[in-house]
DSSP file (Angstrom, degrees, kcal/mol; ACC not computed):
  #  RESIDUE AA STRUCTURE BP1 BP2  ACC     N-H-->O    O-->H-N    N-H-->O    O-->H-N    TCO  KAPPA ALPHA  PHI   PSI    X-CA   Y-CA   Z-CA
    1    1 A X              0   0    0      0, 0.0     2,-0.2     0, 0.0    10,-0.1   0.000 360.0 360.0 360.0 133.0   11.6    2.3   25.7
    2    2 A X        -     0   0    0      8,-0.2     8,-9.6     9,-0.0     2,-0.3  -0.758 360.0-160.1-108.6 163.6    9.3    4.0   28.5
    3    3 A X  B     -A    9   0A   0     -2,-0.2     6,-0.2     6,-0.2     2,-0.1  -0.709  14.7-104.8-126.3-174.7   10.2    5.9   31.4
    4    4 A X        -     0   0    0      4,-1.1    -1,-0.2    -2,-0.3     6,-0.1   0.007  46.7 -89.2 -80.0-179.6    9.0    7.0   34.6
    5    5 A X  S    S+     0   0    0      1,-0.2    -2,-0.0    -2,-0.1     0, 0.0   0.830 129.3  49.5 -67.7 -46.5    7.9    9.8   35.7
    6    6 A X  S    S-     0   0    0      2,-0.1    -1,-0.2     1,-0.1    -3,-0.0   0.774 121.2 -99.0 -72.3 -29.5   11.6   10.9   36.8
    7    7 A X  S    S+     0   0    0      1,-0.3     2,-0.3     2,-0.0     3,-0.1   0.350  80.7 134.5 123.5 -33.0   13.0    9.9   33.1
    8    8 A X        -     0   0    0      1,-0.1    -4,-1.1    -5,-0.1    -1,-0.3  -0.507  66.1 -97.8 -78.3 136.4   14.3    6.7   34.1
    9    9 A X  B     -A    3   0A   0     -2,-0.3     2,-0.3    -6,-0.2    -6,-0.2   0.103  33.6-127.6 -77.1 129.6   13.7    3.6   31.9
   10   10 A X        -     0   0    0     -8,-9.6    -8,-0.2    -3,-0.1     2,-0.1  -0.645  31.3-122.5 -80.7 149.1   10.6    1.3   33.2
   11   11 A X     >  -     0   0    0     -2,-0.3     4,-0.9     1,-0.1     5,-0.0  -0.541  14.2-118.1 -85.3 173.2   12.0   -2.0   33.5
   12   12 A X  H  > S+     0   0    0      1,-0.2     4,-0.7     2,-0.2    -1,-0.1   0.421 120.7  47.5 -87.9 -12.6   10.3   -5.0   31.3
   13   13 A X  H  > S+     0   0    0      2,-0.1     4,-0.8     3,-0.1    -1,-0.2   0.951 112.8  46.3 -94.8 -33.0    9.3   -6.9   34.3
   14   14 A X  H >> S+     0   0    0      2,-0.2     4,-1.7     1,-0.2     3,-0.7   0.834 116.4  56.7 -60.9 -47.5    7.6   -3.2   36.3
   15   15 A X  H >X S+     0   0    0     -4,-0.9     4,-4.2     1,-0.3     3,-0.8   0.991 112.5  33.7-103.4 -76.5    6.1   -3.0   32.6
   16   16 A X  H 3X S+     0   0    0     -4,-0.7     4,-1.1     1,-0.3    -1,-0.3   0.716 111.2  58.5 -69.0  -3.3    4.4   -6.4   32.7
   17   17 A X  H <X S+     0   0    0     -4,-0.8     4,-2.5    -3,-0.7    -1,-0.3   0.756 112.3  46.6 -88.5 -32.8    3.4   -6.6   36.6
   18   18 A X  H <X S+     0   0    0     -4,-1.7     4,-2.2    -3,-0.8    -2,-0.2   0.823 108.7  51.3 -71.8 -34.9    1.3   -3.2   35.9
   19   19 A X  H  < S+     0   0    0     -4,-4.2     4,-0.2    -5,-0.3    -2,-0.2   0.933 114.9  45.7 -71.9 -28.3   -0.2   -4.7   32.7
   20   20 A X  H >X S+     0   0    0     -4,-1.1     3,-5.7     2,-0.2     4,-1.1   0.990 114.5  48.5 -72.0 -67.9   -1.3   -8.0   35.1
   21   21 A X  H 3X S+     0   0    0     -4,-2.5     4,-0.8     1,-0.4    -1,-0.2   0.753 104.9  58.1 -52.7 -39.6   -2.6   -5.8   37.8
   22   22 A X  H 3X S+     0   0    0     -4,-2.2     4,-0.6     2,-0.2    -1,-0.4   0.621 106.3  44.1 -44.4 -21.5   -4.2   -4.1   35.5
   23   23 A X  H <>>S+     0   0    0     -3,-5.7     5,-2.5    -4,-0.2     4,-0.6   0.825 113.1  57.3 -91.9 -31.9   -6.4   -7.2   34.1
   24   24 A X  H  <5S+     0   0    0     -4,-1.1    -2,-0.2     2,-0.3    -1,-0.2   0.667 105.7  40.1 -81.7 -18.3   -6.9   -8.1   37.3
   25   25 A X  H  <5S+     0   0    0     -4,-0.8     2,-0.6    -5,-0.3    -3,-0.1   0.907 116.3  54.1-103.2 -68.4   -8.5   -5.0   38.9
   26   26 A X  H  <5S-     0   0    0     -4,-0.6    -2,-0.3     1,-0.2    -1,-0.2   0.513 112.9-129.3 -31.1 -11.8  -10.6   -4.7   35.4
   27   27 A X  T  <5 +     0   0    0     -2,-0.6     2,-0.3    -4,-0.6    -3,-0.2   0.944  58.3 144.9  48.2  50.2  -11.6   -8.7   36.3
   28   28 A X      < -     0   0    0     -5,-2.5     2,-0.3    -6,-0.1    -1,-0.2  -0.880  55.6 -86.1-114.7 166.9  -10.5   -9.8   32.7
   29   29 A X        -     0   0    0     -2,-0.3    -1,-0.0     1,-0.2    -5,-0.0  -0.419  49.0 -98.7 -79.5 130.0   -9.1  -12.8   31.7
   30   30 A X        +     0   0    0     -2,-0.3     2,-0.2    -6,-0.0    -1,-0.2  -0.068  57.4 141.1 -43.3 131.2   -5.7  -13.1   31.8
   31   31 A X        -     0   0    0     -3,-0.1     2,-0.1   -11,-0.1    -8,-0.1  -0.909  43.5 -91.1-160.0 175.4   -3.6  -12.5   28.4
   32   32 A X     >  -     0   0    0     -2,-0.2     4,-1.0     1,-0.1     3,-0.0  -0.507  28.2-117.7 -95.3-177.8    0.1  -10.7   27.4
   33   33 A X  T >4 S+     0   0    0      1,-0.2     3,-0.7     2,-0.2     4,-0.4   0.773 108.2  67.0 -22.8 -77.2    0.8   -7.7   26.5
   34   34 A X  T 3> S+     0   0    0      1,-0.2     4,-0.8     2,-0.2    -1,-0.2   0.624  94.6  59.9 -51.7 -28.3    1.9   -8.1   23.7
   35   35 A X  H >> S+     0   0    0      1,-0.2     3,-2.0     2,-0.2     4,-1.4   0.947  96.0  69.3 -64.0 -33.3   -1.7   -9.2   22.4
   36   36 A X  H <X S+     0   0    0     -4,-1.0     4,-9.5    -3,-0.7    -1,-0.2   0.839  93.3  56.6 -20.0 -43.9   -3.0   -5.8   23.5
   37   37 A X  H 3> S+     0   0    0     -4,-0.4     4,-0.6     1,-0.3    -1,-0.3   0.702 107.5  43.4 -86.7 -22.1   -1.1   -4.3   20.9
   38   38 A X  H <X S+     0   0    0     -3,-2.0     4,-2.3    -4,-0.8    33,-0.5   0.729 111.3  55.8 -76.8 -20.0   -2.7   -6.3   18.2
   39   39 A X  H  X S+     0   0    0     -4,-1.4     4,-2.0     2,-0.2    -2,-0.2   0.825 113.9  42.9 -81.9 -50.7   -6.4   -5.7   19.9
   40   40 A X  H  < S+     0   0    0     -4,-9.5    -1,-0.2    -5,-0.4    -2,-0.2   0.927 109.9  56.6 -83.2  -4.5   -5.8   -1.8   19.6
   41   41 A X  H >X S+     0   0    0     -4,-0.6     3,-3.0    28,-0.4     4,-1.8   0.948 113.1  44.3 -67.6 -53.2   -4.3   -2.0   16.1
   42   42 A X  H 3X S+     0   0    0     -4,-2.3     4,-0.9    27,-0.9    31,-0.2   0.733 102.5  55.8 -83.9   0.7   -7.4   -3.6   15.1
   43   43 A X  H 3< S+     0   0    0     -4,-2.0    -1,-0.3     2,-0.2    -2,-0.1  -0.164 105.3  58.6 -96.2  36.7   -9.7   -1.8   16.5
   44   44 A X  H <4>S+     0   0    0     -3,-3.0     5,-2.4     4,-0.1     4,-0.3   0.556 105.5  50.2-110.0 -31.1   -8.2    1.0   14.7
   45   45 A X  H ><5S+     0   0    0     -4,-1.8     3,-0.6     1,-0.2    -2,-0.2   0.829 109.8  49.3 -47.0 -53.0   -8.7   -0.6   11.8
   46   46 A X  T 3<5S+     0   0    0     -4,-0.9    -1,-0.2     1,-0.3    -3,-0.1   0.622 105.9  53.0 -75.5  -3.0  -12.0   -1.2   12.7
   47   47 A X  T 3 5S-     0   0    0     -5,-0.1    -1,-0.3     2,-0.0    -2,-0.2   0.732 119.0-117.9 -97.2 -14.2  -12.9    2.5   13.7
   48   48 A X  T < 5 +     0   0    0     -3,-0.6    -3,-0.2    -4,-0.3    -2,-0.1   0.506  51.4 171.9  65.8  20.3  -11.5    3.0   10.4
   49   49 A X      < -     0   0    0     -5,-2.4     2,-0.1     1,-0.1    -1,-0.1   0.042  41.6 -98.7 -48.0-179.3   -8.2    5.2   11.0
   50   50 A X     >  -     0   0    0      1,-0.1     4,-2.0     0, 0.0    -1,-0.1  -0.299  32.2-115.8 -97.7 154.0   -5.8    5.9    8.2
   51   51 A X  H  > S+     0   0    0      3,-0.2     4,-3.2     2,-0.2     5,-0.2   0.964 120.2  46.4 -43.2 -62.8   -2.3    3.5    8.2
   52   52 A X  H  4 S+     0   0    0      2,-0.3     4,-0.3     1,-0.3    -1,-0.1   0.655 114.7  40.1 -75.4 -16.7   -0.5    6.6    8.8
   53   53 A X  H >> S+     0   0    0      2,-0.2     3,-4.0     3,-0.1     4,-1.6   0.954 116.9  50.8 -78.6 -61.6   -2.7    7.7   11.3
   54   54 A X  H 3X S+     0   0    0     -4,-2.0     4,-1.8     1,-0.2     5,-0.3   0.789 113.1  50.3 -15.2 -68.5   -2.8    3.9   12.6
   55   55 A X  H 3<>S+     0   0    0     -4,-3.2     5,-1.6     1,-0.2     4,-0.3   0.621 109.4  51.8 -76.0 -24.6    1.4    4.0   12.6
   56   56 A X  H X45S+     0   0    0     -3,-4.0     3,-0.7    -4,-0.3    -1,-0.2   0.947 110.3  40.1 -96.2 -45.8    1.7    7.2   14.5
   57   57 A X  H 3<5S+     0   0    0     -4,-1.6    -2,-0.2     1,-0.2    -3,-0.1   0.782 122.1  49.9 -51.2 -30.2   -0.6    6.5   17.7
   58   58 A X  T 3<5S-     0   0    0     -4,-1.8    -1,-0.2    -5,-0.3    -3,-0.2   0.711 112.1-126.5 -61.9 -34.1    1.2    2.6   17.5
   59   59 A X  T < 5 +     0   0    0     -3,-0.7     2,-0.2    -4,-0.3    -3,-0.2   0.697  58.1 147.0  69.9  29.2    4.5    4.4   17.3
   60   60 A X      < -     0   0    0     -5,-1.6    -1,-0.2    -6,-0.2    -2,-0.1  -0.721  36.2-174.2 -95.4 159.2    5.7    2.4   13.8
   61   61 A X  S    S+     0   0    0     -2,-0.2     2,-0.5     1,-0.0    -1,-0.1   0.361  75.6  75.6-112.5 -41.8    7.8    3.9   11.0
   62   62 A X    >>  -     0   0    0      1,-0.2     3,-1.0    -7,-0.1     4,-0.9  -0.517  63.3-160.0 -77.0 135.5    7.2    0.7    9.0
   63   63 A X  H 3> S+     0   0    0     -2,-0.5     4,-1.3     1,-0.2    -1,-0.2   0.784  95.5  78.6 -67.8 -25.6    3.7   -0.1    7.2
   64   64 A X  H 3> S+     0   0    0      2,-0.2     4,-2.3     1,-0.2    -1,-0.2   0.783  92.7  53.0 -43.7 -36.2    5.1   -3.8    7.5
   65   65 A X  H <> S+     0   0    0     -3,-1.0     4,-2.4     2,-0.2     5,-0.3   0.991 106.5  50.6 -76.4 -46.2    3.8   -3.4   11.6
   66   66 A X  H  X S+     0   0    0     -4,-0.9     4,-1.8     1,-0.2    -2,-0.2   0.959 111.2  46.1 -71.7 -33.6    0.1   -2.3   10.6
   67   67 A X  H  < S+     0   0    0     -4,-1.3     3,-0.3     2,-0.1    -2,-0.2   0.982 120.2  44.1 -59.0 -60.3   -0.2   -5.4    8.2
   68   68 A X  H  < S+     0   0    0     -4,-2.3    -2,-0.2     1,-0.2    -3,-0.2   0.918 127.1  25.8 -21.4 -71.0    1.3   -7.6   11.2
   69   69 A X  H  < S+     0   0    0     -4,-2.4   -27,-0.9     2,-0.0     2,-0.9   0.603 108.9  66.8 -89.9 -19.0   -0.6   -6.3   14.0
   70   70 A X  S  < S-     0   0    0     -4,-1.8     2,-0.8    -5,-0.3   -31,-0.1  -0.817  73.9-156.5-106.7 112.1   -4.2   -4.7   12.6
   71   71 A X        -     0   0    0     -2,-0.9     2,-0.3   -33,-0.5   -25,-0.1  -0.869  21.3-114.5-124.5 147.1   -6.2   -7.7   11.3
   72   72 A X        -     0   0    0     -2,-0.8     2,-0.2     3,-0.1   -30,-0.0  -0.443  45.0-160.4 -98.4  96.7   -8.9   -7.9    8.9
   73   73 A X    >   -     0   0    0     -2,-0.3     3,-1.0   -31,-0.2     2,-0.9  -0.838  35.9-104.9-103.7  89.9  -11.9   -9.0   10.9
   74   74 A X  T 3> S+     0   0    0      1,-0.3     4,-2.3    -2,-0.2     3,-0.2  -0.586 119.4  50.9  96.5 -74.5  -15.2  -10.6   10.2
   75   75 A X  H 3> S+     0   0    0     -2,-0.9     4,-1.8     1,-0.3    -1,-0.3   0.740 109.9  56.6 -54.0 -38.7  -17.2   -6.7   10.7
   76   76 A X  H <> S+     0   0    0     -3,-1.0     4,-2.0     2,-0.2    -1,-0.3   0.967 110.1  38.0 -52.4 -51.7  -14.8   -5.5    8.4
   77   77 A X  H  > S+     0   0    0     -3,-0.2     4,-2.3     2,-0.2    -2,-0.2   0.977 115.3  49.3 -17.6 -79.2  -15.6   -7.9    5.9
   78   78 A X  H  X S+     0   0    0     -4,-2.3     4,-1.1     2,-0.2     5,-0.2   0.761 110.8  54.0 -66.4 -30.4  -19.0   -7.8    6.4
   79   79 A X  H >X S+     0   0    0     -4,-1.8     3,-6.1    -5,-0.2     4,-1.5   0.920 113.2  46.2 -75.5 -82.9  -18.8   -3.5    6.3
   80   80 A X  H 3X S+     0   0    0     -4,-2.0     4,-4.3     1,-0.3    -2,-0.2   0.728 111.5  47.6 -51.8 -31.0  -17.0   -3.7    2.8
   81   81 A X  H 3X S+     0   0    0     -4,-2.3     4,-1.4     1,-0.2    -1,-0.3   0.799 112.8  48.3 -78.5 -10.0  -19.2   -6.1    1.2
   82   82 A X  H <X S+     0   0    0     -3,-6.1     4,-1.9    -4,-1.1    -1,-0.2   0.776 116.0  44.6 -88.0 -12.2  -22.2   -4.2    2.3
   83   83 A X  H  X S+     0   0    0     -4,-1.5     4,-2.0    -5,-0.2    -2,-0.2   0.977 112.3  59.8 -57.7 -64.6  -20.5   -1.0    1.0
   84   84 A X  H >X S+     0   0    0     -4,-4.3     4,-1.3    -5,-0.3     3,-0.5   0.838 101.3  45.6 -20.2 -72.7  -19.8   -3.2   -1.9
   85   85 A X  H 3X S+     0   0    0     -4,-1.4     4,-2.3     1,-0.3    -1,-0.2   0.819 110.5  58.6 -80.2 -31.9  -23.1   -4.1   -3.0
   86   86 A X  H 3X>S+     0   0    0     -4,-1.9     4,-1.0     1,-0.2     5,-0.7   0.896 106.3  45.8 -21.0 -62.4  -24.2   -0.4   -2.6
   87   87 A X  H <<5S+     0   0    0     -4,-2.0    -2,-0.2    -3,-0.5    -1,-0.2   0.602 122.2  34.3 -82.1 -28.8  -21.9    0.7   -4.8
   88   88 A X  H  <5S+     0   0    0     -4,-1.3    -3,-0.2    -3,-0.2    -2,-0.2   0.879 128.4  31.5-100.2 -44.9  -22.6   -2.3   -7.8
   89   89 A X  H  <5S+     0   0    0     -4,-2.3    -2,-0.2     2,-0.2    -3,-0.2  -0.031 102.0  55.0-116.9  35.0  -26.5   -2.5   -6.9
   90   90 A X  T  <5S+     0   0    0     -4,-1.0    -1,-0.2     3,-0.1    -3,-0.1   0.525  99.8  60.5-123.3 -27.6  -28.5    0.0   -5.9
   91   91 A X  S   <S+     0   0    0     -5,-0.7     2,-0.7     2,-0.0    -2,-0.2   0.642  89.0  87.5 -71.6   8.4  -27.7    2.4   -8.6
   92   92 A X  S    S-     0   0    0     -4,-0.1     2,-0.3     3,-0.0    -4,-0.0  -0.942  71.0-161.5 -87.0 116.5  -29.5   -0.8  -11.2
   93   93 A X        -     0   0    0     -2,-0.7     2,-0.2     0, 0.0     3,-0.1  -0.847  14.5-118.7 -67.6 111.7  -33.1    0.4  -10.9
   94   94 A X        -     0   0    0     -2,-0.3     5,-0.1     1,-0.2     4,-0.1  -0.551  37.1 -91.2 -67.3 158.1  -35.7   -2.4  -11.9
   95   95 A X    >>  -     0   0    0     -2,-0.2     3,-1.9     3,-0.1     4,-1.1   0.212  40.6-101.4 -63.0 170.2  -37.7   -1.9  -14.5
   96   96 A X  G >4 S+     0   0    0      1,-0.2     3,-4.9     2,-0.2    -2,-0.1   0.958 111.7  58.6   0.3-114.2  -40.9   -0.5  -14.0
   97   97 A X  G 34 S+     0   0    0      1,-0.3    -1,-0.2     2,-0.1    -2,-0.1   0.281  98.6  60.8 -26.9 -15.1  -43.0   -3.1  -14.1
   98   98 A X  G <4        0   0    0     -3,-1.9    -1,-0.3    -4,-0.1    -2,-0.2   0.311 360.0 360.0-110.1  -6.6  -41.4   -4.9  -11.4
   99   99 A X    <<        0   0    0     -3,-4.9    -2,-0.1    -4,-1.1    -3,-0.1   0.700 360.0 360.0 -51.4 360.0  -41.9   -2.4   -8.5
């Protein structure tokens, strides 16, 4: 739950009329909320944070929410497999004779 300033519980409709006005002054395309919260999980992902770091800035206790909400996207991919091939082929040297 969030509050005000004063303590007092934001209602769920206050909560979503600020998140619209908010796209709207930003000129983006309309979307909920709730997707936000998968867009900053995964671009935590993507910055590379920790789970646990990931779980406290989200505000989860379960690791079950970062598997839900952070998803494993294309530049992630594409970063392990170039990591990947680092790791299997650059230490194989060709011979000599083939520089």
């Amino acid at each position: 739950m969030f509050t005000n300033e004063a303590g007092a519980p934001i209602s769920p409709r206050t909560d979503w009329s600020h998140w619209k006005q908010l796209l709207k002054d930003a000129g983006l395309r309309d979307s909920r909320l709730h997707d936000a919260r998968h867009t900053a999980a995964t671009i935590l992902l993507l910055l590379g944070v920790s789970q646990p770091t990931m779980m406290t800035v989200m505000g989860w206790s379960n690791p079950a929410m970062a598997q839900r909400y952070a998803h494993v996207v294309d530049p992630i991919r594409r970063d392990v497999a170039a990591r990947l091939d680092v790791l299997l082929w650059d230490a194989v040297q060709p011979p000599p004779e083939l520089e």
